[in-house]
DSSP file (Angstrom, degrees, kcal/mol; ACC not computed):
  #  RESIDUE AA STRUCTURE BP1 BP2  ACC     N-H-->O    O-->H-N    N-H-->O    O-->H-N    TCO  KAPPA ALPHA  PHI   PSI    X-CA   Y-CA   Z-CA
    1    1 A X    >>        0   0    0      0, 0.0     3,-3.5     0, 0.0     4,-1.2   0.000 360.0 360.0 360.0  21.7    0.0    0.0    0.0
    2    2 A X  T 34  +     0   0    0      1,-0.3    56,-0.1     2,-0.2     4,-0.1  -0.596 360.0  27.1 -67.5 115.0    2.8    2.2   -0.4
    3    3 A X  T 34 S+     0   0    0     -2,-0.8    -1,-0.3    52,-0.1     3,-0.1  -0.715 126.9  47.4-112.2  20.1    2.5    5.4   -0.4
    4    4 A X  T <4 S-     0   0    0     -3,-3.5     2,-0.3     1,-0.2    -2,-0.2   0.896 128.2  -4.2 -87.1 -32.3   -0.3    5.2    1.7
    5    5 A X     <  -     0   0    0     -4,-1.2     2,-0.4     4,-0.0    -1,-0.2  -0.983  62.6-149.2-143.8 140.3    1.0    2.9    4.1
    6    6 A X    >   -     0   0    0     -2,-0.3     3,-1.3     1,-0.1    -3,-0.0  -0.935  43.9 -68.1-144.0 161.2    4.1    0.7    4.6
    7    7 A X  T 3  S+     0   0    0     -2,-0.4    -1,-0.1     1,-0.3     0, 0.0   0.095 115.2  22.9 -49.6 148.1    4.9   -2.6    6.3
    8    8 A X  T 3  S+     0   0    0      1,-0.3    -1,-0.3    -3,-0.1    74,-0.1   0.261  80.4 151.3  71.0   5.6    4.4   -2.5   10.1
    9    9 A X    <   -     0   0    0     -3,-1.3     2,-0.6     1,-0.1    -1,-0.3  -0.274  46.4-124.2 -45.4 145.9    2.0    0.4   10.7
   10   10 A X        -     0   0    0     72,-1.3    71,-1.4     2,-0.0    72,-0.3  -0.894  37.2-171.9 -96.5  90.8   -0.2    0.5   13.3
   11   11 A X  E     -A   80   0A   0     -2,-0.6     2,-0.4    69,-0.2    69,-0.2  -0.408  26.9-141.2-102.9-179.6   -3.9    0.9   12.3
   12   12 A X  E     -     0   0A   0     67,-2.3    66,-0.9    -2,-0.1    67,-0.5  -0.668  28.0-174.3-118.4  76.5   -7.2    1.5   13.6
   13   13 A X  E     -A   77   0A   0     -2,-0.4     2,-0.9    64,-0.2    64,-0.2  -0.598  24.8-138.7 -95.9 139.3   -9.8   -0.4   11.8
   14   14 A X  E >   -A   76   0A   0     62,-1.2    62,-1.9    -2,-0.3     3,-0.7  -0.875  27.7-138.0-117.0  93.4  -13.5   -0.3   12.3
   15   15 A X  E 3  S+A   75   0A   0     -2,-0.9    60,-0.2    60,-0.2    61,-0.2   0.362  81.9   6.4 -44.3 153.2  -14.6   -4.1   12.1
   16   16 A X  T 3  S+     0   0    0     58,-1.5     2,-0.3     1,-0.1    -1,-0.2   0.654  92.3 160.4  22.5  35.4  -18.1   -4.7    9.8
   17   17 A X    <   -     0   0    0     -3,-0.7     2,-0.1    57,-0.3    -1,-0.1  -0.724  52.2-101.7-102.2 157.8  -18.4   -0.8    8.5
   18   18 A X        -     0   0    0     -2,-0.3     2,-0.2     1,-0.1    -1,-0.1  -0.188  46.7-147.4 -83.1 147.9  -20.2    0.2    5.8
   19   19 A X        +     0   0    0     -2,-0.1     2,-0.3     4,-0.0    -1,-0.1  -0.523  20.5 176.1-101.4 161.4  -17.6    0.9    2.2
   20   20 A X    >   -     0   0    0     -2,-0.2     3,-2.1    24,-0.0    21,-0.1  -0.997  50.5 -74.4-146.8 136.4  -17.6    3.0   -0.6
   21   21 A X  T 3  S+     0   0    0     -2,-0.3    21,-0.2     1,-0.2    22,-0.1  -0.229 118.1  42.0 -45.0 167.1  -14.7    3.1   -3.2
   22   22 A X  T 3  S+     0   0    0     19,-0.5    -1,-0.2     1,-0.3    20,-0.1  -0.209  84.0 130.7  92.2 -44.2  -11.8    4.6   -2.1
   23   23 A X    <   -     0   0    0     -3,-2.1    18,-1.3    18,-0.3     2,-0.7  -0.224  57.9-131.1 -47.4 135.9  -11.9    3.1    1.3
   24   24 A X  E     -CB  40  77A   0     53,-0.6    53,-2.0    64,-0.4    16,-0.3  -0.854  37.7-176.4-112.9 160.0   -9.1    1.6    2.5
   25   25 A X  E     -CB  39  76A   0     14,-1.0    14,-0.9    -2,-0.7     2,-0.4  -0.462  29.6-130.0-119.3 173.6  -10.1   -2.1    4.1
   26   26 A X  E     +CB  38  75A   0     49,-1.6    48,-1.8    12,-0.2    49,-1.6  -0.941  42.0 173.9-116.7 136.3   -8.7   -5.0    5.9
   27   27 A X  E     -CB  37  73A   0     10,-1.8    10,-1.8    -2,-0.4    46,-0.2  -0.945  35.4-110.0-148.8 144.3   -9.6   -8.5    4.2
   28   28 A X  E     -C   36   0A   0     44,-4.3     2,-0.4    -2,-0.3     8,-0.2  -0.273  42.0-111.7 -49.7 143.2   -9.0  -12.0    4.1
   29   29 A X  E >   -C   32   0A   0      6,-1.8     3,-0.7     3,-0.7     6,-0.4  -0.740  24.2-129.2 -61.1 121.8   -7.0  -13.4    1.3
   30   30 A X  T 3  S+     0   0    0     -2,-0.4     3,-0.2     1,-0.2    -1,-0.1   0.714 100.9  23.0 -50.3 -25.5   -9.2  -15.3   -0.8
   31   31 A X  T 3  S+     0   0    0      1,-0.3     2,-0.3     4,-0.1    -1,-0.2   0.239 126.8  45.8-143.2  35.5   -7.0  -18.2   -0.9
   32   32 A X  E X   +C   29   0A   0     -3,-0.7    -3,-0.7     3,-0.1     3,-0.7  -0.790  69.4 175.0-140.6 117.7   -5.1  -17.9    2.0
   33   33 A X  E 3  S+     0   0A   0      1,-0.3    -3,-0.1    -2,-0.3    -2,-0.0   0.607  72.9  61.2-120.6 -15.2   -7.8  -17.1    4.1
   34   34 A X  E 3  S+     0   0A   0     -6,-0.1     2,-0.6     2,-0.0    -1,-0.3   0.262  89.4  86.3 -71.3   6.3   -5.6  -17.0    7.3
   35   35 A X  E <   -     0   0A   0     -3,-0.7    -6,-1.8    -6,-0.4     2,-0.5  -0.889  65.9-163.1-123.8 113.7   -3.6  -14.1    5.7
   36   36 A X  E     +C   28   0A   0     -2,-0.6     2,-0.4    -8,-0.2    -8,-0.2  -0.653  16.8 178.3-104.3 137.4   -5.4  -10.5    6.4
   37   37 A X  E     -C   27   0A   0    -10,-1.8   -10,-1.8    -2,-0.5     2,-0.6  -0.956  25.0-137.5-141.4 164.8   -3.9   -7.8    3.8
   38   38 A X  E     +C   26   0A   0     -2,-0.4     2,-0.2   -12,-0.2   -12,-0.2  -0.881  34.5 154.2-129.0 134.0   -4.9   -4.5    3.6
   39   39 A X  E     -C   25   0A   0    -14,-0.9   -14,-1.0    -2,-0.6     2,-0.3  -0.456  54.2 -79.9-138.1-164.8   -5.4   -2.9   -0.2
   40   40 A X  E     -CD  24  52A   0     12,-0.7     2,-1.1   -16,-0.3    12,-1.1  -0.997  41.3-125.7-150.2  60.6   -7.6    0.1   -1.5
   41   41 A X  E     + D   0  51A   0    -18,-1.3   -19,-0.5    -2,-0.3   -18,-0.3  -0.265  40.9 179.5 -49.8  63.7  -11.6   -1.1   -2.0
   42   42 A X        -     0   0    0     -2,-1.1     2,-0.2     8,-1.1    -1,-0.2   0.945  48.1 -15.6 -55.9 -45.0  -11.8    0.1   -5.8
   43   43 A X        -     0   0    0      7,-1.3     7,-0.3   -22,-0.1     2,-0.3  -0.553  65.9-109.5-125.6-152.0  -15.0   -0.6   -7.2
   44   44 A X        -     0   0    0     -2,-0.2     2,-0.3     5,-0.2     5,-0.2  -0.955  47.2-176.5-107.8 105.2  -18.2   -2.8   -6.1
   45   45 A X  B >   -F   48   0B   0      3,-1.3     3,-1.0    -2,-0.3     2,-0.5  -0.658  42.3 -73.4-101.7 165.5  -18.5   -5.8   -8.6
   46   46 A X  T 3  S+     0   0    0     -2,-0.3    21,-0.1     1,-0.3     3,-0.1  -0.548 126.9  16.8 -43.7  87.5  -20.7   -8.7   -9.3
   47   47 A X  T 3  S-     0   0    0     -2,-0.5    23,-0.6     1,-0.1    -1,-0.3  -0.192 128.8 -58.2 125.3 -53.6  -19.7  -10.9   -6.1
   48   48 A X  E <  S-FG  45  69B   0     -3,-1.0    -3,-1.3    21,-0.3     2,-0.4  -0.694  86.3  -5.5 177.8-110.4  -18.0   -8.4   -3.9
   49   49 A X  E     - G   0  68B   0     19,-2.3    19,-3.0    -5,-0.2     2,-0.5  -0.888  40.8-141.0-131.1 144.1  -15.1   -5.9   -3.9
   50   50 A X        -     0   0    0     -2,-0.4    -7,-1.3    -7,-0.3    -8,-1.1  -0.977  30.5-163.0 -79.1  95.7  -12.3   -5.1   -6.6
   51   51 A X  E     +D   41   0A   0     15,-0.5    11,-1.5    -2,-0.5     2,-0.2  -0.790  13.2 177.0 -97.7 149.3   -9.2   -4.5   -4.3
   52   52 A X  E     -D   40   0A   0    -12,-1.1   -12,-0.7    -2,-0.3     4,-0.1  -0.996  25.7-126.2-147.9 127.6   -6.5   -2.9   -5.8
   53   53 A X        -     0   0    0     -2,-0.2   -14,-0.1   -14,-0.2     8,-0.0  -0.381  24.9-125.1 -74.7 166.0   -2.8   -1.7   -3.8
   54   54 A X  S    S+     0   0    0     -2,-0.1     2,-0.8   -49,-0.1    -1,-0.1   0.661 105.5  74.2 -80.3 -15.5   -1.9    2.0   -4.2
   55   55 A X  S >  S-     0   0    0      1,-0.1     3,-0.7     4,-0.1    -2,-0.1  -0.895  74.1-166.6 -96.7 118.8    1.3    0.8   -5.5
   56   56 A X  T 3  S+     0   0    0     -2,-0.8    -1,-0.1     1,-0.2    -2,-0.1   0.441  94.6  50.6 -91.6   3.5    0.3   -0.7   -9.4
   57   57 A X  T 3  S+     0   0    0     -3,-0.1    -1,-0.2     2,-0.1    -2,-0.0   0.544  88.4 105.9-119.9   9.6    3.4   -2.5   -9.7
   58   58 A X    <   -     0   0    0     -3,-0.7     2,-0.2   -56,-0.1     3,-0.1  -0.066  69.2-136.1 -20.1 145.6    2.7   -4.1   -6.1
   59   59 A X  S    S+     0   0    0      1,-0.1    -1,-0.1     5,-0.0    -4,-0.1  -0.728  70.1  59.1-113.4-174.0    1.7   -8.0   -6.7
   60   60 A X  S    S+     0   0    0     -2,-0.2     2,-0.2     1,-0.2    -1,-0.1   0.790  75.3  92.4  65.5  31.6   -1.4   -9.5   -4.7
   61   61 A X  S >>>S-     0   0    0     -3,-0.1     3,-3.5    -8,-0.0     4,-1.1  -0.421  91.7 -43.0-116.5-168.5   -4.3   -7.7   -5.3
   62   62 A X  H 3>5S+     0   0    0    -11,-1.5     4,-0.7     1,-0.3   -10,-0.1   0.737 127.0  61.6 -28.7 -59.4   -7.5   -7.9   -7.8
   63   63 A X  H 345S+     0   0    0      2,-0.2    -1,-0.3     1,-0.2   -11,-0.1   0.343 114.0  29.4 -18.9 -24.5   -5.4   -8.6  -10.6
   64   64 A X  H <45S+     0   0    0     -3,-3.5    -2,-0.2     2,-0.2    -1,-0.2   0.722 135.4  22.6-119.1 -44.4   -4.0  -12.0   -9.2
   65   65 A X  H  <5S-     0   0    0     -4,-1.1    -3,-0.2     1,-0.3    -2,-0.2   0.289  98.7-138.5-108.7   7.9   -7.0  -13.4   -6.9
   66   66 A X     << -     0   0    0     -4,-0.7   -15,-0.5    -5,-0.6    -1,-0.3  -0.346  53.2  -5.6  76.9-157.1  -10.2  -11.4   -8.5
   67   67 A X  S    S-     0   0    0    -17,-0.1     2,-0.4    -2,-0.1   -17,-0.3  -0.564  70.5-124.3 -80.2 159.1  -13.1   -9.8   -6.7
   68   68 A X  E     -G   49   0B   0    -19,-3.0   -19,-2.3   -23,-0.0   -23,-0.1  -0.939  21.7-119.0 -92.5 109.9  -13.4  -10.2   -3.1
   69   69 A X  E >>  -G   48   0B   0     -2,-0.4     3,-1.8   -21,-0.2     4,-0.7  -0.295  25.7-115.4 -85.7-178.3  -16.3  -11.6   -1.8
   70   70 A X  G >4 S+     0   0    0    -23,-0.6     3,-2.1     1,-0.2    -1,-0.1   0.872 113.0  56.5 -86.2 -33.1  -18.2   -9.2    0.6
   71   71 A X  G 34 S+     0   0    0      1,-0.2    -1,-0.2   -44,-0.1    -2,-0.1   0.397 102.7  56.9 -83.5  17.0  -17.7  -11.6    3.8
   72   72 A X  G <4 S+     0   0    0     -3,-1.8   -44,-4.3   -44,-0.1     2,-0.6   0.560  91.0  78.2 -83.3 -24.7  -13.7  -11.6    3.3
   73   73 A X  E <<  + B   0  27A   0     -3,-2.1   -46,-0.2    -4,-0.7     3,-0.1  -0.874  64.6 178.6-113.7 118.6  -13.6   -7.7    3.6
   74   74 A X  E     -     0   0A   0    -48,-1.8   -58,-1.5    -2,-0.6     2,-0.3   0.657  42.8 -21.6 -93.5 -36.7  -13.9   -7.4    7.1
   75   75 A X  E     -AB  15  26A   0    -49,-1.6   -49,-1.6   -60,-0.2     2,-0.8  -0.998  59.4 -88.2-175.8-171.7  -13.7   -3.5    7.9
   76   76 A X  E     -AB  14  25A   0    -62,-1.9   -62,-1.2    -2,-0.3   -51,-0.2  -0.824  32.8-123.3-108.5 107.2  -12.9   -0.4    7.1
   77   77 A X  E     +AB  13  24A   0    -53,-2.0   -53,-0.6    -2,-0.8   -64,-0.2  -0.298  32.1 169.7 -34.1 116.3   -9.4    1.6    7.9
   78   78 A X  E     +     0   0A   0    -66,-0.9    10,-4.8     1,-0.3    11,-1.0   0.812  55.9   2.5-101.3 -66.6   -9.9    4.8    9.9
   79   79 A X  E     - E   0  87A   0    -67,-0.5   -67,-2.3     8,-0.2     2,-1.2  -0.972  53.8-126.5-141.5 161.5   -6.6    5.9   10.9
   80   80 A X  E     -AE  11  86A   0      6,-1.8     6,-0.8    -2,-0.3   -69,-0.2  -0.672  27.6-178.1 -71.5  81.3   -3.0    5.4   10.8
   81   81 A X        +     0   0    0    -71,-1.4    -1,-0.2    -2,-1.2     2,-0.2   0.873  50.8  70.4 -37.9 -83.3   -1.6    5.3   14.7
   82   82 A X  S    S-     0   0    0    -72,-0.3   -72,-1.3   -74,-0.1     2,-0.3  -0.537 102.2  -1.3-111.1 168.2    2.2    4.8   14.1
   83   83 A X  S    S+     0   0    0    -74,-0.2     2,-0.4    -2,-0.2    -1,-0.1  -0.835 136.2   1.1 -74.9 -31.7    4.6    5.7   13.3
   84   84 A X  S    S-     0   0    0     -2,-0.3     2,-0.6     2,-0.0    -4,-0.0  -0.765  78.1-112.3 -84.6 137.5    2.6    9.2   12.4
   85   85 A X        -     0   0    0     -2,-0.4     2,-0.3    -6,-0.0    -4,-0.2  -0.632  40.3-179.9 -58.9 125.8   -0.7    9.7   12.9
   86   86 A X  E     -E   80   0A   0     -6,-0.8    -6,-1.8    -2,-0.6     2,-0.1  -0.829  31.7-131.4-149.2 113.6   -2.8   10.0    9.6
   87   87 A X  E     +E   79   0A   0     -2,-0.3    -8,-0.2    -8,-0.2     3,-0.1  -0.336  34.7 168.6 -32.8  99.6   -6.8   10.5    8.9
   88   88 A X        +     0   0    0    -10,-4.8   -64,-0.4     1,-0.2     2,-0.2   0.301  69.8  46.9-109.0   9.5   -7.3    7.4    6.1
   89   89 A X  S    S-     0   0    0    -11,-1.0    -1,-0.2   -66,-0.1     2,-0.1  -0.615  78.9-164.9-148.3  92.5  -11.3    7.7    6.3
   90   90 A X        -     0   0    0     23,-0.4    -2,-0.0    -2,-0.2     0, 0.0  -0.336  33.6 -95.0 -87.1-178.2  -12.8   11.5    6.1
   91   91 A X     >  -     0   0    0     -2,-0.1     4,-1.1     1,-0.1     3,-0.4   0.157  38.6-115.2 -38.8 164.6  -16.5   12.5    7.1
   92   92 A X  T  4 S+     0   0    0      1,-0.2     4,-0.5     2,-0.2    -1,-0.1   0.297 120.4  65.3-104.2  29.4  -18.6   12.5    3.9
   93   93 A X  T  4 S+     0   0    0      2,-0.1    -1,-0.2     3,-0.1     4,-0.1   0.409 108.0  39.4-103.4 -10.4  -18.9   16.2    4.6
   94   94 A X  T  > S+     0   0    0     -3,-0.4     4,-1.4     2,-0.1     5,-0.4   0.775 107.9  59.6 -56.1 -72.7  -15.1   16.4    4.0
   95   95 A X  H  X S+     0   0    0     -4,-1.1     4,-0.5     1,-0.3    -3,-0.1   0.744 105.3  56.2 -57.9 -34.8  -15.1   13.9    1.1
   96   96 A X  H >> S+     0   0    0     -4,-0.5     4,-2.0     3,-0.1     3,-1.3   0.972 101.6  55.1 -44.6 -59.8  -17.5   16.5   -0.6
   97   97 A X  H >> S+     0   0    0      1,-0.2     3,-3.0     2,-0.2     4,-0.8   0.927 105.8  46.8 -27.8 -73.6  -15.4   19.1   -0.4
   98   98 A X  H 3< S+     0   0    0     -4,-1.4    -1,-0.2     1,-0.4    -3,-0.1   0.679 105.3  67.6 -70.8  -7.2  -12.5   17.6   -2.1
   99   99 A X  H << S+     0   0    0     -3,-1.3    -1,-0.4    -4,-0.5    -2,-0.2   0.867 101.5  40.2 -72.3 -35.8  -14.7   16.6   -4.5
  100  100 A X  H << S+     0   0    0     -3,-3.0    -2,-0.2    -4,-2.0    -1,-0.2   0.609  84.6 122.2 -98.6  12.6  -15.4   19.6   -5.7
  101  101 A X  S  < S-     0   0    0     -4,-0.8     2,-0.1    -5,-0.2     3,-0.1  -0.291  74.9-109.8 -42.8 131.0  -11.5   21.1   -5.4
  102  102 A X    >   -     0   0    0      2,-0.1     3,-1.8     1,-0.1    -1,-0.1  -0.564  57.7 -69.9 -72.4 147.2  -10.6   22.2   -8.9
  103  103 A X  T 3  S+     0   0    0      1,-0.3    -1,-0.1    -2,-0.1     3,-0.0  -0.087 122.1  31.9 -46.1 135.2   -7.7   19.5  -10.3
  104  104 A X  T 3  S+     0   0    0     -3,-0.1     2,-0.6     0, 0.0    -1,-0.3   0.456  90.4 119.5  72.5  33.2   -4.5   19.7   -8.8
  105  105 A X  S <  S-     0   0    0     -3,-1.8    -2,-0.1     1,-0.2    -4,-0.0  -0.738  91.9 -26.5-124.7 128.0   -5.6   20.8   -5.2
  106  106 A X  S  > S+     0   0    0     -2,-0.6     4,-1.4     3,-0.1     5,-0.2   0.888  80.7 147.6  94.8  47.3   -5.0   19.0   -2.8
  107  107 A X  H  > S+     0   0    0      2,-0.2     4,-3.7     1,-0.1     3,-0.4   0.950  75.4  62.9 -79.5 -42.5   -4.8   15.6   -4.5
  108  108 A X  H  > S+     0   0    0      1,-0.2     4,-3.7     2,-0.2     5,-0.3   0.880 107.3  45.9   9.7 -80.6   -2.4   14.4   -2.3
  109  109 A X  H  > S+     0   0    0      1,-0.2     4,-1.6     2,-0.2     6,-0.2   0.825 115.6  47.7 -55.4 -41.0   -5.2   14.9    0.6
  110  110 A X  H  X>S+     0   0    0     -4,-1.4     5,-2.0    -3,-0.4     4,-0.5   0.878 107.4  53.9 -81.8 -44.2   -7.8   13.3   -1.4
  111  111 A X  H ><5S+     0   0    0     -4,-3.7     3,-1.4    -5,-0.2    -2,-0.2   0.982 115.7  36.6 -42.3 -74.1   -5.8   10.4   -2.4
  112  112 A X  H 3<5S+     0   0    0     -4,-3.7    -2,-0.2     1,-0.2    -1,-0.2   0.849 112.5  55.4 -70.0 -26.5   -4.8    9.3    1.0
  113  113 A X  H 3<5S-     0   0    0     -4,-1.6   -23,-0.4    -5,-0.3    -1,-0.2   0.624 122.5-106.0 -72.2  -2.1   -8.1   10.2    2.8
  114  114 A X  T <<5 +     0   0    0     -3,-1.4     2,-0.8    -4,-0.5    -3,-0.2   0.569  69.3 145.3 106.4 -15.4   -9.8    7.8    0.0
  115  115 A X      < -     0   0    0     -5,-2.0    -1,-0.2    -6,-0.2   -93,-0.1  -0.533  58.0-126.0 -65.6 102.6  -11.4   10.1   -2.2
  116  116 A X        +     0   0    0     -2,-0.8     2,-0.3   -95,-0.1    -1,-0.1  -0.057  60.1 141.3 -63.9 126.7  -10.9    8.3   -5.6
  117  117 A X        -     0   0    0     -7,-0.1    -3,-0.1    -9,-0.1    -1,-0.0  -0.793  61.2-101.9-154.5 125.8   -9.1   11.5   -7.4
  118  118 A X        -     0   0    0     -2,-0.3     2,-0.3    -8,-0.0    -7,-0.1  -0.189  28.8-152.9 -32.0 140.4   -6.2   10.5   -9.8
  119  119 A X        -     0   0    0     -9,-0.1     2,-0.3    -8,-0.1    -2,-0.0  -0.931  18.4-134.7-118.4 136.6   -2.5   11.0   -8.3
  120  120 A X    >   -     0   0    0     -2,-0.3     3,-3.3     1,-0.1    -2,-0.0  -0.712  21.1-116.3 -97.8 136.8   -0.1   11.6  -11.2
  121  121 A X  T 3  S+     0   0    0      1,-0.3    -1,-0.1    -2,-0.3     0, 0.0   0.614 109.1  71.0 -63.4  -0.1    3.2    9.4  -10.7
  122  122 A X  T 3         0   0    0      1,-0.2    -1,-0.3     0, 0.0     0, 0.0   0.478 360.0 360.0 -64.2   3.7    5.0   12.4  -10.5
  123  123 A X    <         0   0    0     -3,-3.3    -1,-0.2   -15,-0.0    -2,-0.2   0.229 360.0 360.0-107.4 360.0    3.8   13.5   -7.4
C-alpha cells in the first residue's frame, strides 16, 4: 500500500463498517484465508469488492486473486496510529469538499483520505 501505508503500521480499523470506493479495508485473502492484507476497495463488482494496492506495480491484489467476496472484507481503515498519525477515512462532509477542489488541489489529501481523485506518478 505504499505510499499510503508501509509494512508494520499500526492501524485503527473499524470491524463490519459500511464501504464506498476509495476506502481503505482489511480483508481475508481469498486463498489464503488465514492471511489479512490490507489494499484500496476500488469498485463494487458482481460478487464483492475489486481490491487494488496504491502501489500498481505491487503484486497481490484484484489482478491476481479477482473480486473479493463481501464476507472476506472485514472492515474499514480509519486511521493510521504509528509511526505518524494519519486521517485514512474523512467525514462524507469532507469527502464532498474535495470533490469539488478544482484539479491539482490537494490531491495528495484526497488520495490518502480515499477520495478516488487521480494522483499523477509524479507526485
Amino acid at each position: 500500500m505504499l505510499p499510503t501505508l508501509r509494512q508494520g503500521d499500526r492501524l485503527l480499523v473499524r470491524y463490519g463498517a459500511r464501504l464506498r470506493p476509495g476506502a481503505v479495508v482489511v480483508a481475508r485473502h481469498p486463498l489464503r484465508q488465514d492471511l489479512l492484507v490490507v489494499k484500496r476497495a476500488a469498485e463494487r463488482r458482481p460478487g464483492g469488492w475489486w481490491l487494488l494496492s496504491d502501489n500498481s506495480f505491487a503484486e497481490g491484489d484484484s489482478r491476481d486473486f479477482g473480486t473479493v467476496p463481501d464476507e472476506l472484507v472485514l472492515g474499514r481503515v480509519l486511521l493510521r496510529l504509528s509511526p505518524s498519525p494519519a486521517w485514512l477515512a474523512p467525514s462524507p462532509r469532507l469527502e464532498r469538499l474535495l470533490r469539488r477542489l478544482p484539479p491539482g488541489a490537494g490531491p495528495r489529501l484526497a488520495a490518502r483520505l480515499g477520495v478516488l481523485t487521480r494522483v499523477s506518478p509524479e507526485m
